[in-house]
N, C-alpha and C positions, 0 to 999 in steps of 0.2 A: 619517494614514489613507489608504487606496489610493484612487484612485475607481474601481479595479475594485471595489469592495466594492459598490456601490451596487445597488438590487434595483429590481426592474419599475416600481414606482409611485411612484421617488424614493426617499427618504430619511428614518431612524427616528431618531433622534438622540435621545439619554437627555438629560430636559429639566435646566433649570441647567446645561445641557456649551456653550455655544454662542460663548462664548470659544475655545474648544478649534473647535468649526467653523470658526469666521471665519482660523483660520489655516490650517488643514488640508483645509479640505473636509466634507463630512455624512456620515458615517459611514450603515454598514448592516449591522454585524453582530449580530445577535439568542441572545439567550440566554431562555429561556423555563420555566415550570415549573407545571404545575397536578395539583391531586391529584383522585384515582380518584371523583371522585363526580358526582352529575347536576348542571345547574343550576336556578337557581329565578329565577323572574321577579319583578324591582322595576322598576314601572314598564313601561316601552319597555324594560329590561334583561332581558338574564339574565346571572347573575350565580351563578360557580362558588370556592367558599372552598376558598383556597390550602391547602397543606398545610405543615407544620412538618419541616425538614429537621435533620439532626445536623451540625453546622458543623465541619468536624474542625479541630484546634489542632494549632499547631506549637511546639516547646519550641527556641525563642532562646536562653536561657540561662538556667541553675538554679546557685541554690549554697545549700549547707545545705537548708532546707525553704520557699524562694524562689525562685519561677518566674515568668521573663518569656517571652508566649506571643506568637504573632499567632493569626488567626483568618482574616485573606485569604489567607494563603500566602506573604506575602512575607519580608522579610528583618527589617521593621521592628515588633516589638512594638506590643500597644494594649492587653494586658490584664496585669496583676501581680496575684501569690498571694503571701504571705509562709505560709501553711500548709501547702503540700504540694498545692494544686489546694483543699482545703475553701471558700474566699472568692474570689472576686476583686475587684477596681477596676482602671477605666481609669490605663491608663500614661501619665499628661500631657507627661515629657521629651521635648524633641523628639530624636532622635539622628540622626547623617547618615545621611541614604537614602542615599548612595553608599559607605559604610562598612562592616567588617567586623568581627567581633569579634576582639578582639586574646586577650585573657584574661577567665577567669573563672575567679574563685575566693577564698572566705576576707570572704564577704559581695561582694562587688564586682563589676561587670562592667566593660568597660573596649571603647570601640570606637576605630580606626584609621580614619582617611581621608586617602590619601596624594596629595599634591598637588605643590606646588611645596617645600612642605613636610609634614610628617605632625604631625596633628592627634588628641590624645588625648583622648578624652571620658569619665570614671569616673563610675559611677551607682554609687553606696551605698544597698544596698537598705535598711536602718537610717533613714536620715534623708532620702530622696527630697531629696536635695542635689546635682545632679549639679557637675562637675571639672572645666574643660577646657586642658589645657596643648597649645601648639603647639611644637613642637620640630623645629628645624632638621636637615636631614640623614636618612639613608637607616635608619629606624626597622625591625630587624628582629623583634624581641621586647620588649615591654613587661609588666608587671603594672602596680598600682596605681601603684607609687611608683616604678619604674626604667624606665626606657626604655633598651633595648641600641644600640645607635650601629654601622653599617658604613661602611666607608670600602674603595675600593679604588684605587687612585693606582698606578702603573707596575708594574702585575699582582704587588700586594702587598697583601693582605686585613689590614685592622687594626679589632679591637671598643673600642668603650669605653662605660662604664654611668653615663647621668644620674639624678641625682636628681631627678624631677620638684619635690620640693617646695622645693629650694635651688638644683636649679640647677647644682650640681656636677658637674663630670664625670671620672670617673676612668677610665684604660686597662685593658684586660682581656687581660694579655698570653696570647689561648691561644696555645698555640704546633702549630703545623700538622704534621700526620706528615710524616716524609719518605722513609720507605721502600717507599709506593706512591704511585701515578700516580691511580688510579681511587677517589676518593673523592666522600663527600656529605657535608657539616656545614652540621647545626645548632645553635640557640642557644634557651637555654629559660631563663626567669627565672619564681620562684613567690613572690613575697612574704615572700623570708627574702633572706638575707644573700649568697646566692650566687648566679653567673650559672653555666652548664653549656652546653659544646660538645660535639657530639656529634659524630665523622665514622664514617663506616661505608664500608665499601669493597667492592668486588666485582670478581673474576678475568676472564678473557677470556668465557668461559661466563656469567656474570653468575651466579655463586655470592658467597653472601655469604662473604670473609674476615677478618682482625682489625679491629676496629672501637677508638675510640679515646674514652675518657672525659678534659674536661678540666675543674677547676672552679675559677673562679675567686673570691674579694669582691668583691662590687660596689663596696665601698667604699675601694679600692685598697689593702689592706694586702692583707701577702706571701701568696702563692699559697697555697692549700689543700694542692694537688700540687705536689708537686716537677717533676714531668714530666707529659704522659697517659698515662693506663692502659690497655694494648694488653687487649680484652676480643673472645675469639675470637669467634666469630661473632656481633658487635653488630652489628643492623637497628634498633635505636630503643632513644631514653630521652628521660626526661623528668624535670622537677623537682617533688615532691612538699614544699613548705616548703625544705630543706635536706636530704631525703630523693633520693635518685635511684635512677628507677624505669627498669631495662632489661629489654630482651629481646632470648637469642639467640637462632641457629638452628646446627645441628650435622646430618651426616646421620641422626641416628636420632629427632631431635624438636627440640622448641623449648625455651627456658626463660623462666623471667622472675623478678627477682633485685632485692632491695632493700638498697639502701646508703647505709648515715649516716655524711654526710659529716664529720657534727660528732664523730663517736666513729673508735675505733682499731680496730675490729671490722672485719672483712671482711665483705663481702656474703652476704646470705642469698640461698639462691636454692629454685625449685622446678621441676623438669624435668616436661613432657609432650607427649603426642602429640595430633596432630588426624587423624581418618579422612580419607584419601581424597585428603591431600597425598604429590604423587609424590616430590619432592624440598625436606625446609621450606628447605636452603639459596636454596635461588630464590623463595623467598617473603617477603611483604613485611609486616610486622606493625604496626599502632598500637597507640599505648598511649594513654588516656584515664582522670584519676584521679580518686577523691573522697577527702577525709579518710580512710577506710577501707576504698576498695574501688578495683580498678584491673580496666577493660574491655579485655580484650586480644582484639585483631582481627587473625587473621592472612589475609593474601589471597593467592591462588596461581591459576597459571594463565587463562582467557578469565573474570574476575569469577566464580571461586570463592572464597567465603570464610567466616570462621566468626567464633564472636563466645564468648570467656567471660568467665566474671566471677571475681575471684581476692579474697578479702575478707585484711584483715589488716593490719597498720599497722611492725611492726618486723621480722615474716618471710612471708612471701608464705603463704596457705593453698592448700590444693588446689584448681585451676581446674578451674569447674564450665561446663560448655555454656547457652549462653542458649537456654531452651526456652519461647516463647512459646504460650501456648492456641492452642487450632485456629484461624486466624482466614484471610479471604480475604486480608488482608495486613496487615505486620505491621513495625514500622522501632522502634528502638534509639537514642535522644538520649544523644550524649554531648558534653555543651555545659558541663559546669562540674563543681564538685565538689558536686554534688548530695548528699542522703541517700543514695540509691543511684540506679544509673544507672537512665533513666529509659524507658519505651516507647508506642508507640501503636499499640494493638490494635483491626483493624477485624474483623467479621462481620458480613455481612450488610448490611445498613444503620445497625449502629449500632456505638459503637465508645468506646473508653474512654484515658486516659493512666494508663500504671503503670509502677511500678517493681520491680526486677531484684532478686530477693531473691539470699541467699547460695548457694543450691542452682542458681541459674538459670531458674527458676520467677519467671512475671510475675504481680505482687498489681493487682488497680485501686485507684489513687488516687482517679479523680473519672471522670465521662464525661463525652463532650463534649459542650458546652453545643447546646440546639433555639432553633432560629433560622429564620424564614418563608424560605423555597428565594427567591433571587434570581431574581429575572424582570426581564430588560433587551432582550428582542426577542420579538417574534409573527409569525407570517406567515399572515393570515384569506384561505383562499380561498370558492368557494361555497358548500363545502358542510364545511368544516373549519377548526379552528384548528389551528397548529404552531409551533412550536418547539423552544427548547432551555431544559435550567435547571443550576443546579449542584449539583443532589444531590448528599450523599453513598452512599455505599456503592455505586451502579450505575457510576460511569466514574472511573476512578482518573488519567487524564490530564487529559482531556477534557469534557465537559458530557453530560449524558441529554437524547436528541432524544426528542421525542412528539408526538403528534398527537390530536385529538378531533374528530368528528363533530359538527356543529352544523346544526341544524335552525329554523323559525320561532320555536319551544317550549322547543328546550331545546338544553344542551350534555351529548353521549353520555361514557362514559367513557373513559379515555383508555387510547392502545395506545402503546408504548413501542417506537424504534427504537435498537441497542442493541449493546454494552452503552455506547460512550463515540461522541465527534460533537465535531469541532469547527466544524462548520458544517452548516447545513440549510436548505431551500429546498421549498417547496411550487406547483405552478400545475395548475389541474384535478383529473385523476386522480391525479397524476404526485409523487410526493415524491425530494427529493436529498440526501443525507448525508455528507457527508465526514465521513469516520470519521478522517483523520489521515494514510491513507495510502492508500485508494482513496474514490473517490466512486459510494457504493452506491443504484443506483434502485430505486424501489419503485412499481409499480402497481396503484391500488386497496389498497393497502395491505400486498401482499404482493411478494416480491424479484424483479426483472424486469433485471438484470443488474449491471456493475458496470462503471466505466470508471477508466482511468490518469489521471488531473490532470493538466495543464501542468506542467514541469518548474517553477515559482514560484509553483504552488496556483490555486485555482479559487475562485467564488466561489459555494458553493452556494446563497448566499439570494438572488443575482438570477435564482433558474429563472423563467422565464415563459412559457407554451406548453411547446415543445420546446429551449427557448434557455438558455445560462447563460452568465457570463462567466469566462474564463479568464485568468491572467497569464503576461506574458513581463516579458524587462527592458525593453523598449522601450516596449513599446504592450498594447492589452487584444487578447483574441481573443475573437469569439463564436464558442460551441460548441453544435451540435448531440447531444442525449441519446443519440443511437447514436455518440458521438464524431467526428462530423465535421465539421471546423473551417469557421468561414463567415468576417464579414469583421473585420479588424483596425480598429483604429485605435484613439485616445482615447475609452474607451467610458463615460459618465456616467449612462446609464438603460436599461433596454430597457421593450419593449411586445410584446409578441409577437417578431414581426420586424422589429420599426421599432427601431431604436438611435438614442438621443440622443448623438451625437459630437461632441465638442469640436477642430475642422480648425484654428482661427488663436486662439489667448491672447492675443497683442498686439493681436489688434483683436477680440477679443471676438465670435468667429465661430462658429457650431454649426452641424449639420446633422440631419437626423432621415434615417437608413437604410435602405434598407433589405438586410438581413444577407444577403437567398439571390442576389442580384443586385450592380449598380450603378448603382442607382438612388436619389438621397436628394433631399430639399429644403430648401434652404437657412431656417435660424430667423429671422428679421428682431425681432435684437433694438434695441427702442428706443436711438437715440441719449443719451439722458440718462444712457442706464447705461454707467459708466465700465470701461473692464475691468477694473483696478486692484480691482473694489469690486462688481462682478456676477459671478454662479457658477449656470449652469444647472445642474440637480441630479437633475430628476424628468420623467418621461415619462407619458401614461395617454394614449391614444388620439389626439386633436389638440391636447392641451393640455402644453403645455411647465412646467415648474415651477424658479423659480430664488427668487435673492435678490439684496437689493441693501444691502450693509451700510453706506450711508451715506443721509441724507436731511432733511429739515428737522430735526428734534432726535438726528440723529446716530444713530438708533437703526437696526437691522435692517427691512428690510420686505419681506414675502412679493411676488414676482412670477409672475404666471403668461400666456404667450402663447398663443394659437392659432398654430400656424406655418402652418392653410392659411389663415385669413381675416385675421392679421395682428392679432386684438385682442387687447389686452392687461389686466391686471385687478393692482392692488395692494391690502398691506394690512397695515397694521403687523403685529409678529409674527415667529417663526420658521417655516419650512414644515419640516415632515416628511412627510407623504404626498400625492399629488395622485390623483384619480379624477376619475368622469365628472360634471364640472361642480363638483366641493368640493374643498378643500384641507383637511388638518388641520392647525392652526397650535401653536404654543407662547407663549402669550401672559403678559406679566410682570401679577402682580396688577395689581388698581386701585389708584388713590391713596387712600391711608386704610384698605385692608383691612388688618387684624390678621393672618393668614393671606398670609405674603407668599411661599408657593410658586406655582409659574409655573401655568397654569393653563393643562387641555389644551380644543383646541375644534374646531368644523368652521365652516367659511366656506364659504358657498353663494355660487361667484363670480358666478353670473347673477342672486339677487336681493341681494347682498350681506350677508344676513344670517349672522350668528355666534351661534352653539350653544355653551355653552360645557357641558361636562363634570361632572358633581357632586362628583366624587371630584377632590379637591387631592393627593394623595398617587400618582399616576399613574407610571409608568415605561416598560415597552416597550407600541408603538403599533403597529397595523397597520390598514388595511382592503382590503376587497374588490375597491375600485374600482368598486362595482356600488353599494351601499345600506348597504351595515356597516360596521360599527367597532368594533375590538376591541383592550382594553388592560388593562394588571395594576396595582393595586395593592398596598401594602404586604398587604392579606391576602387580595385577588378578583382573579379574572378576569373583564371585563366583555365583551359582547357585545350592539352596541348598532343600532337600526335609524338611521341616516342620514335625518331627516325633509327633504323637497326635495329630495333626488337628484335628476338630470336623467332618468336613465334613460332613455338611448339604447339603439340598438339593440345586441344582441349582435355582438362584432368577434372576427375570426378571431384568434389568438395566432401559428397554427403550422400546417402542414401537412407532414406525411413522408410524401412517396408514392414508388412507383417509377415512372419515367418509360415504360416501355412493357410490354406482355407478350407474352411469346415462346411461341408455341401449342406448339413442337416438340415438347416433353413431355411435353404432354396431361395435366398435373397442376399445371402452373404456376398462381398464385394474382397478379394485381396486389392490393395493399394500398394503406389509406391511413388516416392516424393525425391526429386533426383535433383541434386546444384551442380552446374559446372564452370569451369574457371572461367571462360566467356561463354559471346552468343553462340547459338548454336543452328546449324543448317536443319531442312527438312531430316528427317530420319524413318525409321521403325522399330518397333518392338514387337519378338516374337514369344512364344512359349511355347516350349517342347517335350515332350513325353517319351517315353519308348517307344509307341506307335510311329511319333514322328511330330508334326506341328501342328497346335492342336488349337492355336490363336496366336492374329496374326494382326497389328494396327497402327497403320502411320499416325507418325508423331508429327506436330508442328514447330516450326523456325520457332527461336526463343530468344528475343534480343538480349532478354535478362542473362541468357545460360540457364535458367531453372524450368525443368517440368516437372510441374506438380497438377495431381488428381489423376495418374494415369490408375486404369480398375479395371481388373476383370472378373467374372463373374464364376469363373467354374465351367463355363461352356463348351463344346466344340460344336459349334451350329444351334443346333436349336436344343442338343441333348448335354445333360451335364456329363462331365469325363469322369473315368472310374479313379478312386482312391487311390495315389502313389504317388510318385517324387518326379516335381517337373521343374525345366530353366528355363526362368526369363532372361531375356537378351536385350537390349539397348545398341542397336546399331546407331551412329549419327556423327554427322560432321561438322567442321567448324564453320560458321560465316565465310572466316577469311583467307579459307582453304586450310590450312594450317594442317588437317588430319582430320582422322578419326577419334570421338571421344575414346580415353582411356579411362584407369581407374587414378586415384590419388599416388600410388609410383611410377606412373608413367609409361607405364607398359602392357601393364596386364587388360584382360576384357573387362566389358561390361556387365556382365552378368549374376545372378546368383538360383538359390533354389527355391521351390516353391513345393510344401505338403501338402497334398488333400487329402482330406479326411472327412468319413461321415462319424461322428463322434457325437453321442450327445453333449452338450454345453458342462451338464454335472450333473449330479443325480439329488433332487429334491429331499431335504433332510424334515423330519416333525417330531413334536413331541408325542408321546403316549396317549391315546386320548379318554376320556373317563362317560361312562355313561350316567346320566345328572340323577339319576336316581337307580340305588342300587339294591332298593328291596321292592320291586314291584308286583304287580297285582295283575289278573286277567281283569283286559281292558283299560288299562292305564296306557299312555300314550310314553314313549321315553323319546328323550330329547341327547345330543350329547354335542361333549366341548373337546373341540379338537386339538388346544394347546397353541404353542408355537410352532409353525412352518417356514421353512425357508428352501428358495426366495420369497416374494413374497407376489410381485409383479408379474401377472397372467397365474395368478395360484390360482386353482378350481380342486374340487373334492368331491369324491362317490363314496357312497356309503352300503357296507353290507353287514346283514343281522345273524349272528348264529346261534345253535342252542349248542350244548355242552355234549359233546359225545358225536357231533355229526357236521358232516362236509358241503352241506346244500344249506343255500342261504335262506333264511325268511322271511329276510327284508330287505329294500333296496335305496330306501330314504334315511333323511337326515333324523327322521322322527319313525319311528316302530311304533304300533299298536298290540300290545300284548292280548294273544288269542286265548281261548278253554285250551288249548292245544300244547298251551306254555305252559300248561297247569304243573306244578314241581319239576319244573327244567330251570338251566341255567342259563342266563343268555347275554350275550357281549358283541359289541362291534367292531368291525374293521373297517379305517378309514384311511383311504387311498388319496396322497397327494399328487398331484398332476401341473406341471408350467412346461409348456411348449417349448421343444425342442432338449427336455430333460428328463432322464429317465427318473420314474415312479418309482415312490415308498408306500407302501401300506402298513402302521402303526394299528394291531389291534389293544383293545382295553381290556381289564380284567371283566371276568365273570359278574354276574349280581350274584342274589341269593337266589334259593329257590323261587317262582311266583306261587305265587299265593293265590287263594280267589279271589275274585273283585266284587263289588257291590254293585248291585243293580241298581240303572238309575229309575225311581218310581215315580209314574203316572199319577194323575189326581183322578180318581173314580169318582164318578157322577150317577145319580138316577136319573133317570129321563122325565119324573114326575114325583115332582117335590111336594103336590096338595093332594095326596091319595083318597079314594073314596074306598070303602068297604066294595071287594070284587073287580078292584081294579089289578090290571096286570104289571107289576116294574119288570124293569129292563135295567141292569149299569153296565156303564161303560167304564170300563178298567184306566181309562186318559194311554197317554202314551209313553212307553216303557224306552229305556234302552239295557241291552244290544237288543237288535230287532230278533224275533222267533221266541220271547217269552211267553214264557205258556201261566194262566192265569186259574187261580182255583180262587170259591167265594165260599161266604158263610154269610148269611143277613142274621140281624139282630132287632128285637124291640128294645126301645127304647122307653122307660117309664116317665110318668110326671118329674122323680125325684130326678132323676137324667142316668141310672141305673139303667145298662144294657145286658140282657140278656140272648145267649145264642140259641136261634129257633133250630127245634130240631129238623134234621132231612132237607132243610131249605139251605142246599148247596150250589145250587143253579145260576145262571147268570139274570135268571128272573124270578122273580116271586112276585104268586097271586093274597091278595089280600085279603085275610078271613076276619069272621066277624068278628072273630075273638079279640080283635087286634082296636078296636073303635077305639075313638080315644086317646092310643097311643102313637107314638114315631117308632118310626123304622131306617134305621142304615145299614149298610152293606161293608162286608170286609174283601178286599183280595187282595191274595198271595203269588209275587211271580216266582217263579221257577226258569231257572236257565245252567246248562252246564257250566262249570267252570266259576259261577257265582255263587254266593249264599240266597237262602231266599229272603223276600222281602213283601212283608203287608204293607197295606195304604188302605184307608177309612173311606167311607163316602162321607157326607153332610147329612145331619138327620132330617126326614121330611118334617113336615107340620102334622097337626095333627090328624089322623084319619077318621075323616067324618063315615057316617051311614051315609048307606046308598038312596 
C-alpha cells in the first residue's frame, strides 16, 4: 500500500488488517455507503440504518444445472447451486488463487496452476471430493481424466496425452500442415476418447484461409484420420464428447458444422449471416458448448461483436441472436456446459442470473442475492460525512461516492457523487472524486471544476484545506486544488499545509512542512524507537501520530509526539486517526471476553483516558479532528460526540490568494479562499495601508470552516487606492468558543500582503509589417500586411504613412493612395498594435522604391452629332477621366472612304464647324489628358456617318 495514500489526520485501517500494516504501512483508502434516511439519536449517537444493496454474482463455472459463483468479483468461487441458482451453500474447497480454469464439463470442473510444473485440481460437483494430480511438463489442454502434453525441442512441436488416473502417456501424432507458413493450432480434449488439433491459417491480408482438422485417441491406437482435413475457411473448433464442433467464415457469411467423429457421415453444417460485418473472412469467431446448445461469438473489427445461440446435438439448428431484456448492462457466461448458456441482467439497481433460451431470449433463473452495501472508509468533516460504498446498479467500475450533512441532531439525507469513484476526499467546503480518469471538485456540494491527476494517480482522500497528495515514481507531490503543484518529497500525512515527511529511513528521520515554502521542523522522535520497528503515519495540528511495533510483550503500541514541545504520549493499541488532543485506537479484546473482535476507542492523550466504542462490529473510521467520530457498522452509520476533546483553537488548513492587484483595469477583483479546521463564528476582514484601513467587511458563520469568494476591488469608497503594499486580516472565531482562528502552527495571525499596482498587463508584441506593393505609381492605392501580433484578443491597429526624409505623416489608413506629391519619394508604414490594458508597439516596414507616375484613367469621347450635315457645328465630350482636374487638349481628323484618317489642320478646339470640303466624308475627334504626376493619355471618339450637304 502507497504511503501517498494516506489522508490528513493519519490513518483508517480496516480493523483485524494490522498484520498487513506492520509490513506495508496504514493504509487510507475509504470506501463508504449509507442509505437515504435521517438519523435518530442513541445516546451521545446518532445513528443512520444502512441500507441493503444487490451483491451482483459471477458465474465461475456451470455444468448441467451446477453453478459455482463468486460474489467479490474475483476469480475464486464461495458459493455452489446444484439447481440452477434455486439453493445455495458455501463452497468450502479451497482451489488455487493463482489458477485458472482449464475445463468444465460432464459434471466436473478442473483448474490449472502452472509452475515449475502444472498442477490439476478436479472438483466433482456429485460428491464435493475434490482430485489433485501434478503433472510434469508444459500442460496445454486438460479435461478430467487427460492432460495433453507439449513439447518443443529444435523447433519441432510434438503432443502426447496422459492419463491422469494411470499415469500413462501416449503420443498424438498430429501431424502439422505444410503447405502454409501462417498458421494457429489448437488442442481441445472433452472427456471422450479423443484429442483434436485445430490449425487455422490466414493470407498476407489476415483473411482467414484452409484451416486444418486433426483427431487423434488419446489412447494411442491408430489415428481416427488418416491425414487432416483441409476445412476452408476454419476460424475455430472444439470438442463436443467425440463430437466436433466448427466454424467457418467465407465472403458471403459464416457457418458452423457438427461432426461425429465416431460415424462415417460427413458434417452437418448450417450457414448464416451477422449485420454489420464488413468482411466475416477477417473475423474471429468462439465457439462455447453445452450438451445441447453451442454459443457462437463472432468478433470483427475495434470490439465489434455478436453473440448466438445454435441449439441441437447431431445437426446444428438455426442460429438465433442472443437478445437480452432492456437492461443498463448485460454479459453472457460461457463457463461450462451448462443447461443453457447462462447471463447476467442488470437495470437499475437490481439485477438477476438467467439463461439463454433457444430463440435467444433471456428467462431469470434466480436474482442476485441482498447483502448490507460494504462500508470500509468515511471521511467526517464539520459539517458532513463522505464517502464511498459498493453498490450495485450506480458504478459498474468503480464505487458510488456520497455525502450527507450532519448537524448536532441529526444526519440529513444523502446526495450522491456520480455515477462511479474510485477515490474521494472531503475538507471544508470542498469535496474531491476521482472518478477513474479525472478528479472532479465540488463546492458546496455543486461542480466547481475538474483537474488531470499525476501521471500515477492522486490521492483524493488526503484533501485537506486546499492540499491533496499526488503520485510520481520517485516521490509524492503536494497538489494544490486549482492544480498547482507545491512540495515533493516522502509524503506520510498532511494538515492543512503542514506535511508530515519522511527525509532519512535509516535513521528514522521526519520532518513536518511546510508545502507553499521552505520551511519545515525537524520531528524529534524518541531514541527508544528503533527505525526498523517505528512508522510515523498521522499528522493533526502539533501532534505527530506513529507506531512502534515492538515492546514489552511484543505487541503494537500507538505513539503520538508534539513536534514543537517535544512530548510524547504511548499506548498499547493500533492508531487510526489522530485529532486535537485524542487518538482513535484499535484495541484487541480483553482477556476472557467472549466477543473476541478488536474493539474500536478514543484515547484522550492529555488525561489518558479510553472510550471505548459500543458497537464490536465497527469497520471504516473517521473523525473531524475537532469533537466527532464517525463509523460503520455491519448495519449503521454512527456519529458520535468525542467527550474531552481539547478543543483548541480553530487552525488555518489553506489559503489561495492572489499576490497583488493590478488597478489598470478598473474591474480587477484580488480574491482569497480560506479552510479552517472547523466551523467558524461570525467574523471580519480588514485591509490596511499606511494611511490606515482602507477596507473593511464582515464575514459570515461557516459550518463548513471554509470562506471562499471573499474580493475586493482596489477601493476605499468610491475611489481606488494609490499603488503600494497593504494587509489583509482575517479576524474570526470558533462556533464553540474554542478561540480565535489562527494560522496552520497554532499561533501566529491571520494575515498576509497584498500589492497594488497600475502596471500594464504586457506590452503587445508584432511582426514587421510589409507594404503589398513595393514599386508603386501616382495614384495606386497600397494595401499592407501586418504579420503576426500578440495577444491576440481585443487586438485593434492604427496605421501611419510616411515619405522617406520626413516626420509628418501622410496617411492615416490601413490603405494609402499615392498622390503627384509622392512623385520620386519613398514611402513606408508604421503600424501600431493596441489590446487594452497593454502597452503599444508600433513595427514600421521597409521603404518601396521611388513612385513613379501613374497612368491616367481615360474617358470615352463622344460627338454630340454622329449624322453631320455640311455647316453643322460638333461638340466632344472628352467622357470621364480620373484623377479628377485633368485638363484635356483635341485634334479632329477626316476620315476617308478607305477608313484613312487624316489630321485637319488648326482644328484643335473642343468644336469643330463642318466645311464643305469635308461632304462625303467622316470625322472623329482625338483627346489627350494631361495631369501632374501622370503620363499623358489619348482616347479616339467614334467616326460619324457620312456628312451629307446642307
Amino acid at each position: 500500500m502507497e504511503r501517498s495514500r494516506r489522508a490528513r489526520t493519519g490513518v483508517r485501517p480496516s480493523r483485524r488488517a494490522f498484520a498487513v500494516l506492520l509490513a506495508s504501512g496504514l493504509a487510507m483508502f475509504g470506501l463508504g455507503a449509507i442509505a437515504p434516511t435521517t438519523a435518530t439519536a442513541a445516546g451521545d449517537d446518532l445513528r443512520v440504518t444502512l441500507p441493503g444493496g444487490m451483491a451482483e454474482q459471477t458465474v465461475i463455472a456451470a455444468s448441467g444445472s451446477a453453478l459455482l459463483v463468486s460474489s467479490t468479483g474475483s476469480r475464486i468461487p464461495d458459493r455452489l447451486s446444484t439447481d440452477n441458482g434455486a439453493t445455495f451453500v458455501p463452497f468450502m474447497p479451497t482451489v488455487p488463487a493463482n489458477g485458472s480454469i482449464a475445463h468444465v464439463a460432464h459434471g466436473k470442473v478442473v483448474w490449472a496452476t502452472i509452475g515449475e510444473s502444472t498442477t490439476l485440481l478436479t472438483y466433482d460437483f456429485s460428491n464435493d471430493a475434490p482430485v489433485q494430480h501434478v503433472v510434469s511438463g508444459w500442460v496445454e489442454a486438460a479435461d478430467a481424466h487427460t492432460a495433453i502434453l507439449r513439447s518443443d525441442a529444435d523447433g519441432v512441436t510434438t503432443r502426447s496425452a496422459k492419463d491422469l488416473a494411470t499415469g500413462d502417456v501416449h503420443p498424438l501424432p498430429f501431424t502439422a500442415p505444410t503447405d502454409t507458413t501462417t498458421v494457429h493450432t489448437t488442442v481441445d480434449v472433452d472427456d471422450g476418447s479423443l484429442a483434436l488439433a485445430t490449425t487455422t491459417t490466414t493470407d498476407a491480408e489476415g483473411l482467414a484461409g484452409d484451416g486444418y482438422l486433426d483427431l487423434q485417441p488419446v489412447t494411442g491406437e491408430l489415428s481416427v484420420l488418416s491425414a487432416p482435413v483441409a476445412v476452408p475457411g476454419l476460424v475455430a473448433a472444439v470438442l463436443r464428447g467425440d463430437q466436433v464442433v466448427y466454424a467457418t467464415v467465407a465472403a458471403e457469411g459464416f457457418g458452423i458444422c457438427f461432426l461425429d467423429a465416431t460415424a462415417s457421415a460427413g458434417p452437418s453444417c448450417q450457414p448464416f449471416t451477422v449485420d454489420g460485418v464488413p468482411d466475416p473472412r477477417a473475423a474471429t469467431v468462439a465457439l462455447d458448448v453445452g450438451a445441447e446448445w453451442v454459443l457462437v461469438t463472432p468478433r470483427w473489427g475495434a470490439g465489434s461483436q455478436a453473440r448466438l445461440v445454435v441449439d441441437g446435438t447431431a445437426a446444428p439448428g438455426e442460429p438465433a441472436p442472443v437478445v437480452p431484456p432492456a437492461a443498463d448492462r448485460s454479459k453472457v457466461f460461457a463457463v461450462g456446459d451448462s443447461a443453457r448458456p447462462l447471463a447476467s441482467v442488470w437495470r437499475g439497481t437490481t439485477g438477476y442470473i438467467g439463461q439463454v433460451e433457444a430463440g435467444g431470449t433471456v428467462s431469470r433463473l434466480y436474482t442476485h442475492p441482498t447483502t448490507p452495501v460494504d462500508v470500509t472508509g468515511l471521511r467526517l468533516t464539520p459539517d458532513r460525512v463522505t464517502g464511498l460504498d459498493d453498490r450495485t446498479g450506480q458504478a459498474a467500475s468503480g464505487y458510488q461516492a456520497w455525502q450527507r450533512s450532519v448537524s448536532d441532531v441529526a444526519v440529513d439525507k444523502e446526495v450522491l457523487f456520480g455515477p462511479e469513484a474510485v477515490g474521494i476526499g472531503a475538507s471544508g467546503s470542498r469535496t474531491l472524486v476521482d472518478d477513474g480518469g479525472r478528479l472532479q471538485l465540488f463546492e458546496g456540494g455543486r461542480p466547481a471544476g475538474s483537474l488531470t491527476p499525476p501521471k500515477y494517480g492522486a490521492n483524493a482522500e488526503s484533501l485537506t484545506g486546499p492540499y491533496f497528495v499526488g503520485r510520481t515514481v520517485a516521490y509524492d507531490q503536494v497538489m494544490r486544488v486549482d492544480g498547482k503543484p507545491q512540495r515533493q518529497g516522502q509524503v506520510r500525512a498532511l494538515f492543512g499545509s503542514h506535511a508530515l515527511m519522511l527525509t532519512n529511513q535509516s535513521l528514522n528521520r521526519y520532518e513536518v512542512a511546510d508545502v507553499t515554502s521552505s520551511a519545515s521542523t525537524r520531528v524529534d522522535v524518541p531514541a527508544a524507537f528503533q527505525p526498523a520497528t517505528f512508522d510515523a503515519l498521522g499528522l493533526w495540528g502539533d501532534y505527530v501520530l506513529g507506531f512502534n511495533s515492538l515492546g514489552a510483550s511484543r505487541t503494537p503500541t500507538t505513539v503520538v509526539l508534539n513536534y514543537r514541545t517535544h512530548q510524547s504520549w504511548q499506548h498499547a493499541g493500533y492508531p487510526i486517526e489522530v485529532g486535537d488532543g485524542f487518538v482513535v485506537l484499535q484495541l484487541p479484546a480483553a482477556a476472557g471476553d467472549p466477543n473476541t473482535d478488536d474493539v474500536l476507542a478514543v484515547w484522550n492523550i492529555l488525561t489518558d483516558a479510553v472510550t471505548r466504542m459500543p458497537d464490536r462490529d465497527w469497520s471504516a473510521v473517521s473523525t473531524d479532528g475537532s469533537h466527532r467520530l464517525a463509523y460503520s457498522t455491519g448495519s449503521q452509520l454512527v456519529v458520535r460526540d468525542i467527550v474531552g476533546a481539547a478543543r483548541s483553537a480553530p487552525r488555518v488548513l489553506g489559503v489561495i490568494t492572489q499576490p497583488g492587484l493590478n488597478l489598470i483595469t478598473g474591474t480587477a477583483r484580488w480574491t482569497l479562499s480560506l479552510d479552517a479546521s472547523k466551523a467558524l463564528a461570525p467574523g471580519t476582514m480588514t485591509i490596511q495601508g499606511s494611511a490606515g484601513v482602507v477596507y473593511a467587511a464582515p464575514l459570515p458563520a461557516t459550518r463548513t470552516g471554509s470562506l471562499h469568494g471573499l474580493a475586493w476591488d482596489g477601493r476605499n469608497g468610491g475611489n481606488f487606492v494609490l499603488p503600494g503594499t497593504y494587509r489583509w486580516t482575517i479576524s474570526q472565531g470558533a462556533v464553540d468558543g474554542s478561540g480565535n482562528l489562527v494560522g496552520a502552527d497554532g499561533s501566529s495571525a491571520v494575515t498576509g500582503t497584498i500589492e497594488v499596482v497600475r502596471t500594464p498587463l504586457g506590452t503587445v508584441t508584432g511582426s514587421t509589417p510589409t507594404v503589398r506593393d513595393t514599386t508603386p505609381v501616382v495614384g495606386q492605392i497600397l494595401g499592407v500586411s501586418e504579420g503576426a501580433w500578440s495577444p491576440t484578443n481585443g487586438l485593434a491597429f492604427s496605421y501611419l504613412w510616411y515619405r522617406r526624409g520626413t516626420s509628418a505623416p501622410v496617411g492615416s489608413g490601413r490603405t494609402y493612395q499615392v498622390t503627384p506629391a509622392d512623385l520620386g519619394q519613398q514611402l513606408r508604414v508604421a503600424v501600431t498594435g493596441r489590446v487594452p490594458y497593454w502597452a503599444t508597439t508600433t513595427k514600421a516596414s521597409a521603404y518601396t522604391s521611388k513612385v513613379g507616375k501613374g497612368t491616367l484613367g481615360a474617358g470615352r469621347p463622344t460627338i454630340d452629332n454622329t449624322r453631320p450635315k455640311v455647316g453643322a457645328v460638333l461638340t466632344v465630350n472628352p467622357g470621364t477621366w480620373t484623377p479628377a482636374g485633368v485638363k484635356f487638349g483635341y485634334q479632329w481628323y477626316r476620315v476617308a472612304a478607305s477608313g484613312k484618317s487624316t489630321r485637319l489642320k488648326g482644328q484643335t478646339k473642343a468644336t469643330f464647324t463642318v466645311p464643305k470640303s469635308l461632304a462625303g466624308l467622316r470625322v472623329r475627334v482625338q483627346v489627350t489628358g494631361k495631369s501632374g504626376g501622370y503620363n499623358n493619355r489619348s482616347a479616339n471618339s467614334a467616326r460619324t456617318s457620312k456628312i451629307t450637304k446642307a
